[in-house]
C-alpha positions as CSV (number, residue, x, y, z in Angstrom):
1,X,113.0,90.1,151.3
2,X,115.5,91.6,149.0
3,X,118.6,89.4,150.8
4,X,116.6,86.5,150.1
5,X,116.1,87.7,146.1
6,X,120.3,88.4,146.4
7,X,120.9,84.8,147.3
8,X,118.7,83.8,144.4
9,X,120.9,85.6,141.7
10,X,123.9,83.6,141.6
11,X,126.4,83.3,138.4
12,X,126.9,85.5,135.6
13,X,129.3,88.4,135.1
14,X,129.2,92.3,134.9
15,X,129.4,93.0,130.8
16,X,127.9,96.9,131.2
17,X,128.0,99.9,132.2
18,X,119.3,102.9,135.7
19,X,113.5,106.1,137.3
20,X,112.7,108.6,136.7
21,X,114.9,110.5,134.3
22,X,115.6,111.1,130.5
23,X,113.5,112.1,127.8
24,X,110.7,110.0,125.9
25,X,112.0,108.4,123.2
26,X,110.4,105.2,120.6
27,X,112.6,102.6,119.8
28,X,111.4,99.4,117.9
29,X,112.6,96.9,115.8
30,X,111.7,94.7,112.7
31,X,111.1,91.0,113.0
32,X,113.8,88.9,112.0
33,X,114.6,85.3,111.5
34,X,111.9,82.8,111.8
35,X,111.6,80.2,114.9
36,X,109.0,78.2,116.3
37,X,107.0,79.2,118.9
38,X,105.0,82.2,117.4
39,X,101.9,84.1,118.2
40,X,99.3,82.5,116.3
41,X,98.2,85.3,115.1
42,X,101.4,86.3,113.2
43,X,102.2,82.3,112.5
44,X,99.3,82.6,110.5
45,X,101.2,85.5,107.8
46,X,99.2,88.6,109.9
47,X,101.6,91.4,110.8
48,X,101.2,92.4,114.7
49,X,102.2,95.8,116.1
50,X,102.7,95.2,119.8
51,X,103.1,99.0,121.6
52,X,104.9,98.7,124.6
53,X,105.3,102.1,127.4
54,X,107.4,102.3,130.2
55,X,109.9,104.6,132.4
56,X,113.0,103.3,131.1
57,X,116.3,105.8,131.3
58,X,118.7,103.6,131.6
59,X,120.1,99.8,130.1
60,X,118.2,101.3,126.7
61,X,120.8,99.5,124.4
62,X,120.5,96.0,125.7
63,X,116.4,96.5,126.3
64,X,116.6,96.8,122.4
65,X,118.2,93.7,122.1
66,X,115.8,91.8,124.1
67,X,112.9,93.5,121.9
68,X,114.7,92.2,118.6
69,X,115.2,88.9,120.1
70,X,111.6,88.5,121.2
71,X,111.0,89.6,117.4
72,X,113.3,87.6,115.7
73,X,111.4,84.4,117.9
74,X,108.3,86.1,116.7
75,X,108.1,86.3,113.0
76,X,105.5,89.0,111.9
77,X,105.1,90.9,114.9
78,X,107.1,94.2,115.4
79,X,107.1,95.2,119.4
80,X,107.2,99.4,119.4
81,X,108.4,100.6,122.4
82,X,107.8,104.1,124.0
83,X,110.7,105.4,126.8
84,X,109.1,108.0,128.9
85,X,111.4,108.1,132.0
86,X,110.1,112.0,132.3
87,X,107.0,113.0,132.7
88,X,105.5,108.9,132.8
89,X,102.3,109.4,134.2
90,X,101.7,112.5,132.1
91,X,102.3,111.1,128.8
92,X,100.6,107.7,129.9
93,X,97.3,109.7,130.5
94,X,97.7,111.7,127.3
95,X,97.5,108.6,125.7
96,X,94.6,106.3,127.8
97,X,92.6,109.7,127.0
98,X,92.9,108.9,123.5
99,X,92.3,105.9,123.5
100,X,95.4,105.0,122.9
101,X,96.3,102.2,125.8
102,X,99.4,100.8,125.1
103,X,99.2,96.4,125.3
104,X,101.6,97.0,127.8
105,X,102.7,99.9,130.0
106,X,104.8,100.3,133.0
107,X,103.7,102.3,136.4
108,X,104.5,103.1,139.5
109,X,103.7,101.1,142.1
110,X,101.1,102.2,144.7
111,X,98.5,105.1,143.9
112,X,99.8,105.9,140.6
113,X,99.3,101.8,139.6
114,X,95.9,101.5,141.1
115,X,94.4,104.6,138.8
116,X,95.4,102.3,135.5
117,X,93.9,98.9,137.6
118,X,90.3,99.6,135.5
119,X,92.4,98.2,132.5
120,X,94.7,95.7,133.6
121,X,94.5,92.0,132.9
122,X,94.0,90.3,136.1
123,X,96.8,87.6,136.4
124,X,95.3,85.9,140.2
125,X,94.7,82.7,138.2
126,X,98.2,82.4,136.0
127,X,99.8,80.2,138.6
128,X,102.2,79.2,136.3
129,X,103.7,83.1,135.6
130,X,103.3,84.2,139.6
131,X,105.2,81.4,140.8
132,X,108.6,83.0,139.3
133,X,107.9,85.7,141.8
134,X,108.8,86.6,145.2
135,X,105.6,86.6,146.9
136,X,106.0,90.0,148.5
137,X,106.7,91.6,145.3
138,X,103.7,90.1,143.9
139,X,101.8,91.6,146.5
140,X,102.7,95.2,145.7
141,X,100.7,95.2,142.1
142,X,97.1,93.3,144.1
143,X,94.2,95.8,143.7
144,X,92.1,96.1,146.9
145,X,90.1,92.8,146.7
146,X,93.4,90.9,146.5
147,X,93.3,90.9,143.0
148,X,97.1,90.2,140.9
149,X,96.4,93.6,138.6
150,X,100.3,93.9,138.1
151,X,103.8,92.6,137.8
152,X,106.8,93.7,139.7
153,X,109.8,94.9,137.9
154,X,112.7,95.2,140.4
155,X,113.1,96.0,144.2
156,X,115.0,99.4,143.9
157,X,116.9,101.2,146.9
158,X,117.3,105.3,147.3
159,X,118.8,107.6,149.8
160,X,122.2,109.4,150.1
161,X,124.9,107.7,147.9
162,X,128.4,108.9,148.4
163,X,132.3,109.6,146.8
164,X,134.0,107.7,149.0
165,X,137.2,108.9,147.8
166,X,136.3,112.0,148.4
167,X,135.0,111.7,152.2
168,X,138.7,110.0,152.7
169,X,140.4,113.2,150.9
170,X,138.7,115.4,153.3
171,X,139.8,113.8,156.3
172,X,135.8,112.1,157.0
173,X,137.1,108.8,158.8
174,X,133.4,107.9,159.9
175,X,130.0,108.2,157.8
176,X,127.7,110.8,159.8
177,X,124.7,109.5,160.9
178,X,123.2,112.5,162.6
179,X,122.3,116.0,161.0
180,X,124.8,117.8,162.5
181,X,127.9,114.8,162.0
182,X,126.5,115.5,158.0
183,X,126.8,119.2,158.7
184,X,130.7,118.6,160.1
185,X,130.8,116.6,156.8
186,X,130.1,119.1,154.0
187,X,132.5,122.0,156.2
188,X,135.4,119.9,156.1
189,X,134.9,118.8,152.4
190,X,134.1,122.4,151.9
191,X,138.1,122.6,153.2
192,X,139.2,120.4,151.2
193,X,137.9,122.1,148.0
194,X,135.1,119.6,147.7
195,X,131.7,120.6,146.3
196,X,130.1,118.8,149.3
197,X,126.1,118.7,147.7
198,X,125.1,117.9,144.2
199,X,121.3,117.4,144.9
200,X,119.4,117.2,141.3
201,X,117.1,119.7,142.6
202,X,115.5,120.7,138.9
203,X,113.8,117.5,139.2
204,X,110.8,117.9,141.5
205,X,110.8,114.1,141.8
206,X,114.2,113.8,143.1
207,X,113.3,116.4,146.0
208,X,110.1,114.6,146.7
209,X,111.8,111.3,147.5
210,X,114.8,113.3,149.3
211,X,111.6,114.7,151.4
212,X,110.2,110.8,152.8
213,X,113.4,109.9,154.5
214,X,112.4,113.1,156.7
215,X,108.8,112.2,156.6
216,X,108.9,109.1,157.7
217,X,107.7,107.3,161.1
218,X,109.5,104.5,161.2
219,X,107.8,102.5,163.9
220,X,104.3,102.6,161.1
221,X,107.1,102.4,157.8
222,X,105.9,103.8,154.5
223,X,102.3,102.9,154.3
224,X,101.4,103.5,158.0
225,X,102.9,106.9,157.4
226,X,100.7,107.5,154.6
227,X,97.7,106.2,156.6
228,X,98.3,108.7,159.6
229,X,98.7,111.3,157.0
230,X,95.1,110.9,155.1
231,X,93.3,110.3,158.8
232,X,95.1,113.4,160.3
233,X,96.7,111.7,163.0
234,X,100.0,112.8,161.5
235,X,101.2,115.9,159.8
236,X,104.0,117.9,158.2
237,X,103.8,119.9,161.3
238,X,104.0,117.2,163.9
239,X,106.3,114.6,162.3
240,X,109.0,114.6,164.5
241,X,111.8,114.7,161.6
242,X,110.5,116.9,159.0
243,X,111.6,120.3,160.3
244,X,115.0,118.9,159.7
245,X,114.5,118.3,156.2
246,X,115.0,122.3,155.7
247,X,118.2,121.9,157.6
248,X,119.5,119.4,155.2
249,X,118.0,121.4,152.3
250,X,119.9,124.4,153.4
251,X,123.5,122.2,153.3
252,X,122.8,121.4,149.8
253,X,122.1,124.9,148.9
254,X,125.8,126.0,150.8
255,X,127.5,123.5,150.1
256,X,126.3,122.8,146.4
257,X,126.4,124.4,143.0
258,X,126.2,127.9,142.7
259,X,122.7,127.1,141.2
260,X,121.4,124.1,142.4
261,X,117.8,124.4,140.7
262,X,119.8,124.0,137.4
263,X,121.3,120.7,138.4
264,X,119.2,117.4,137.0
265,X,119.6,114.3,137.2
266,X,122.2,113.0,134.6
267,X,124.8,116.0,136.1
268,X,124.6,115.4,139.7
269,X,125.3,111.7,138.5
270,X,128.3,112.9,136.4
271,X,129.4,114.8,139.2
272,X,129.6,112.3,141.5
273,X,131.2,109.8,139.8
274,X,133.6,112.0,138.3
275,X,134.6,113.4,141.7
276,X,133.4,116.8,141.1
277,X,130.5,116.2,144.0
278,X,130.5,114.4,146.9
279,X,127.0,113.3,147.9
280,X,123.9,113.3,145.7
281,X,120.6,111.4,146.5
282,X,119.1,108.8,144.0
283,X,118.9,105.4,144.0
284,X,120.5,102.2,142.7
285,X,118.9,102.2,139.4
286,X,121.4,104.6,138.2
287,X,124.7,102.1,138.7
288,X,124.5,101.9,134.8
289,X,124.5,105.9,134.4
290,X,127.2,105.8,136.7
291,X,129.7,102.8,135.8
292,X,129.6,104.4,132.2
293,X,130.6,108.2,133.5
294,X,133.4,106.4,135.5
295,X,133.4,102.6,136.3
296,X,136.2,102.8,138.5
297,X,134.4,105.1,140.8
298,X,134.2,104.2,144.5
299,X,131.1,105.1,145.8
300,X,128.4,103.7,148.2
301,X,125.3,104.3,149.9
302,X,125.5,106.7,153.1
303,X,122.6,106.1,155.8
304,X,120.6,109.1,155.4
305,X,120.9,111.4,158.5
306,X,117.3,112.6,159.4
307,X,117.4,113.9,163.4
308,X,120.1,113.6,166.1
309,X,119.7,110.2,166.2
310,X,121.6,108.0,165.0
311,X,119.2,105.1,165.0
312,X,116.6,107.3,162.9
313,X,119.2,106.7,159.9
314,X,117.5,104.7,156.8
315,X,118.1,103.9,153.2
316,X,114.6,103.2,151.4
317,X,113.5,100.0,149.4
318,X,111.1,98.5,147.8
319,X,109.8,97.6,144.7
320,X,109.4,100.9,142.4
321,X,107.8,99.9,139.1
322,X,105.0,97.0,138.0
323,X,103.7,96.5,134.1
324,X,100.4,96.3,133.2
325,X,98.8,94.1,130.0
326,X,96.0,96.0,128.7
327,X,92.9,93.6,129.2
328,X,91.6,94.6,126.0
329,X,94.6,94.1,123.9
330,X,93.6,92.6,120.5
331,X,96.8,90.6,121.5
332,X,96.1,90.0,124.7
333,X,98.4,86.8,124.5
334,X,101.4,87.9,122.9
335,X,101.4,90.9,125.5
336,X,101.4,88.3,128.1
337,X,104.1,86.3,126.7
338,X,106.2,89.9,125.8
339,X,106.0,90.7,129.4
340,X,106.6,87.7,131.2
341,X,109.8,87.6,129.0
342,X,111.2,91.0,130.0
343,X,110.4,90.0,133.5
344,X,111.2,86.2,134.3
345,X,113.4,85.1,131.1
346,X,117.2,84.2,131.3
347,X,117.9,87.2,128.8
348,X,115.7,89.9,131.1
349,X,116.9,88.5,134.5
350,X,120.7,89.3,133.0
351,X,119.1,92.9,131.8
352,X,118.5,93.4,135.1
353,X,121.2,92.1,137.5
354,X,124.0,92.9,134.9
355,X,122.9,95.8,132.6
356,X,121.4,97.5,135.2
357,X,122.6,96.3,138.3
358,X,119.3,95.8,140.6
359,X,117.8,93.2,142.0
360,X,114.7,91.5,140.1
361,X,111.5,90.8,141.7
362,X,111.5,87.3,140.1
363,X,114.4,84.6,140.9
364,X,116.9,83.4,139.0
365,X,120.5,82.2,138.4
366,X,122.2,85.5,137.8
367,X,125.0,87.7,140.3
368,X,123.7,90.9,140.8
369,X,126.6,92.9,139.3
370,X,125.6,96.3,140.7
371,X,127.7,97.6,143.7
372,X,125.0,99.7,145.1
373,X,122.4,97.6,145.1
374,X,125.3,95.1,147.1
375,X,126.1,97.6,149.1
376,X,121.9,98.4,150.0
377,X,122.6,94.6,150.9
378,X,124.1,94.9,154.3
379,X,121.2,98.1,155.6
380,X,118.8,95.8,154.5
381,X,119.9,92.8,156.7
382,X,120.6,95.2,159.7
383,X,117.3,96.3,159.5
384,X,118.0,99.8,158.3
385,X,115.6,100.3,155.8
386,X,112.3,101.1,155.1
387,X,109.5,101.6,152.4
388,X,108.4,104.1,149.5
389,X,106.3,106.7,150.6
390,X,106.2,108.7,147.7
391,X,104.5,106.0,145.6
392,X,101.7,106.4,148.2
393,X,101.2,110.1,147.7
394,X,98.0,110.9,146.6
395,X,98.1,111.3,143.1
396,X,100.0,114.1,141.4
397,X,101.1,115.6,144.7
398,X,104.7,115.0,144.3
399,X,104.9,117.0,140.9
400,X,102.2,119.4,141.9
401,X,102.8,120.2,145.2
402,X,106.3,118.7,146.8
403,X,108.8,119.5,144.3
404,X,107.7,123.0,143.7
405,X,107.6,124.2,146.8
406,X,110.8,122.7,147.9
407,X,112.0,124.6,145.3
408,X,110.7,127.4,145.9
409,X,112.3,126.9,149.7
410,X,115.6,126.7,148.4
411,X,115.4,129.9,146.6
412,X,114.5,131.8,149.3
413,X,111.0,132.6,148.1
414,X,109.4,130.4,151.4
415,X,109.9,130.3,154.7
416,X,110.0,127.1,156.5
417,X,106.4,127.1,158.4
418,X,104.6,128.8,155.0
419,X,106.7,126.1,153.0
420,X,105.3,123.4,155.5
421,X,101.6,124.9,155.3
422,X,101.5,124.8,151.3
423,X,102.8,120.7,152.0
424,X,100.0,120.1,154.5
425,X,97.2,122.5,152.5
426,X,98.2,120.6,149.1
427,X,97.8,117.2,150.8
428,X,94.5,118.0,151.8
429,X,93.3,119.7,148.5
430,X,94.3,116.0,146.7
């Protein structure tokens, strides 16, 4: 799906140096020359205040230019935009519960999406805008009557990326692909003076995605996983990877920081690419974060050990983030029109493939300039990766539940099997 998207991109060039991180932040920008082509609304001398909300932590500079340029093509209407890459769903609620529901708002896929769906436009009969789509991504924002209550963003990939630099300076010929090969790993870069580990384990989300590679059953993928979970037929107890997680947790804590709970996102990123770490887990969106601490980094993703064997490796993809238009936006046309621009225009497609260097879920004529989300290329053709689980978590459970007791694991405040009954009780409790 995503090879095919690849092949799709073709053209363009690299001119910058990406969901779940930063602070919340407004940008927006006034309206500027005139053009044709306007809202009718604001053609006809009315000011419009389009708000805009999404997750955004990274390619902020040249998303402002694509809001003045939809401006300056729109004479009268000023699109204010609210960056909340921490704490989305949090803020997002603050605001529906105050009746403040932004014309257009970004979500995560999956359960977090469909608790917004009793607002979103439905877009089954705009032939015209899904037909710029891959159909699979498309199929990620359908409510459960089939329903088109979303569009896709980008297909994102996570797991293990690594300093390849690094690995060589520590003598690491061959990329482990079992727990213990990772294990050999961090002791000979431990040798070599190398802070093996920078997991960003202040951010619960981070440890709740590190936790689904362990989680899941590869022979269901991400969604039967999550089934077998909710009917009981699988558990934290009984998956026959999870235990290991603690293993790998416990390499991070020895072979990281000496206080790895104060590491967040942005440092282990800075580490990493500065040479100062060599393994962190996040995902492709952050090529930008990365090519602007050090663009000459050479780094790459490393198939994420999980058991003993080496076929259970996997790097995780799909398609993270979909917009919603408010359905009962007093501009319910312009909001349309601004999203379909981010999304399928020539000036978002380059946002995406060159700014921040992931693959769109809409085709067009631009190289993908990110070398992770190239690199996620060749796993994906060899069949090495899998879904998102934690966008099927029931709702809240990653910040509530997950990260928090993970943490609390690598402390030393929970054993493994009281640490694995608080995962099972608070999956229940949802």
């Amino acid at each position: 799906m995503v090879v095919f998207t690849l092949a799709g991109c073709r053209g363009g060039a690299s001119t910058e140096t990406n969901n779940d991180a930063g602070s919340a932040s407004t940008v927006s920008s006034e309206a500027g020359s005139t053009d044709t082509g306007a809202d009718t609304s604001a053609a006809s001398g009315e000011n419009v205040t389009l708000t805009v909300f999404d997750a955004q932590a990274y390619g902020l500079e040249r998303y402002d230019e694509l809001v003045k340029s939809f401006e300056e093509s729109h004479p009268g209407v000023k699109v204010e935009v609210q960056h909340a890459a921490n704490d989305t769903d949090t803020i997002l609620k603050a605001r529906v519960n105050s009746d403040d529901v932004p014309d257009v708002f970004a979500v995560q896929t999956g359960t977090q999406a469909k608790s917004y769906y009793d607002f979103a436009y439905d877009w089954t009969n705009d032939s015209d805008t899904l037909v710029k789509f891959n159909e699979a991504a498309i199929d990620t924002g359908k409510d459960a009557d089939g329903n088109i209550k979303s569009l896709p963003w980008t297909y994102e990939n996570m797991g293990l990326i690594y300093n390849k630099d690094l690995f060589q300076k520590a003598g690491i010929t061959e990329v482990p692909t079992t727990v213990s090969q990772l294990e050999d790993a961090c002791k000979k870069l431990d040798a070599a003076g190398i802070t093996a580990f920078a997991l960003a384990a202040k951010e619960t989300w981070v440890l709740g995605q590190f936790a689904t590679h362990f989680l899941m059953d590869k022979s269901k993928d991400a969604a039967g996983t999550v089934a077998a979970m909710n009917d009981g037929s699988l558990t934290f107890d009984t998956a026959p990877n999870f235990k290991n997680l603690f293993k790998v947790l416990d390499l991070a804590v020895k072979y990281g920081p000496d206080k790895p709970l104060e590491i967040d996102w942005e440092t282990s990123e800075n580490m990493l690419a500065n040479g100062e770490a060599a393994i962190i887990h996040m995902g492709d969106w952050c090529q930008a974060t990365l090519d602007k601490f050090n663009p000459d980094a050479n780094l790459g993703f490393l198939p994420f050990p999980v058991s003993e064997n080496p076929d259970d490796t996997t790097l995780l993809s799909s398609v993270s983030w979909t917009y919603i238009v408010n359905k009962d936006s007093k501009n319910l046309d312009l909001a349309k029109e601004y999203l379909e621009y981010i999304l399928t225009s020539d000036e978002g497609l380059d946002w995406m493939c060159n700014t921040i260097g992931s693959v769109p879920s809409a085709a067009g004529e631009h190289q993908v300039a990110g070398k992770l989300a190239n690199d996620a290329a060749t796993y994906i053709s060899a069949g090495k990766t899998n879904g998102w689980i934690h966008t099927l978590y029931p709702d809240g459970y990653n910040d509530s539940t997950m990260g928090p007791t993970l943490q609390a694991y690598m402390l030393g405040d929970l054993p493994v099997d009281d640490a694995i009954a608080a995962l099972q009780a608070g999956w229940v409790t949802q």
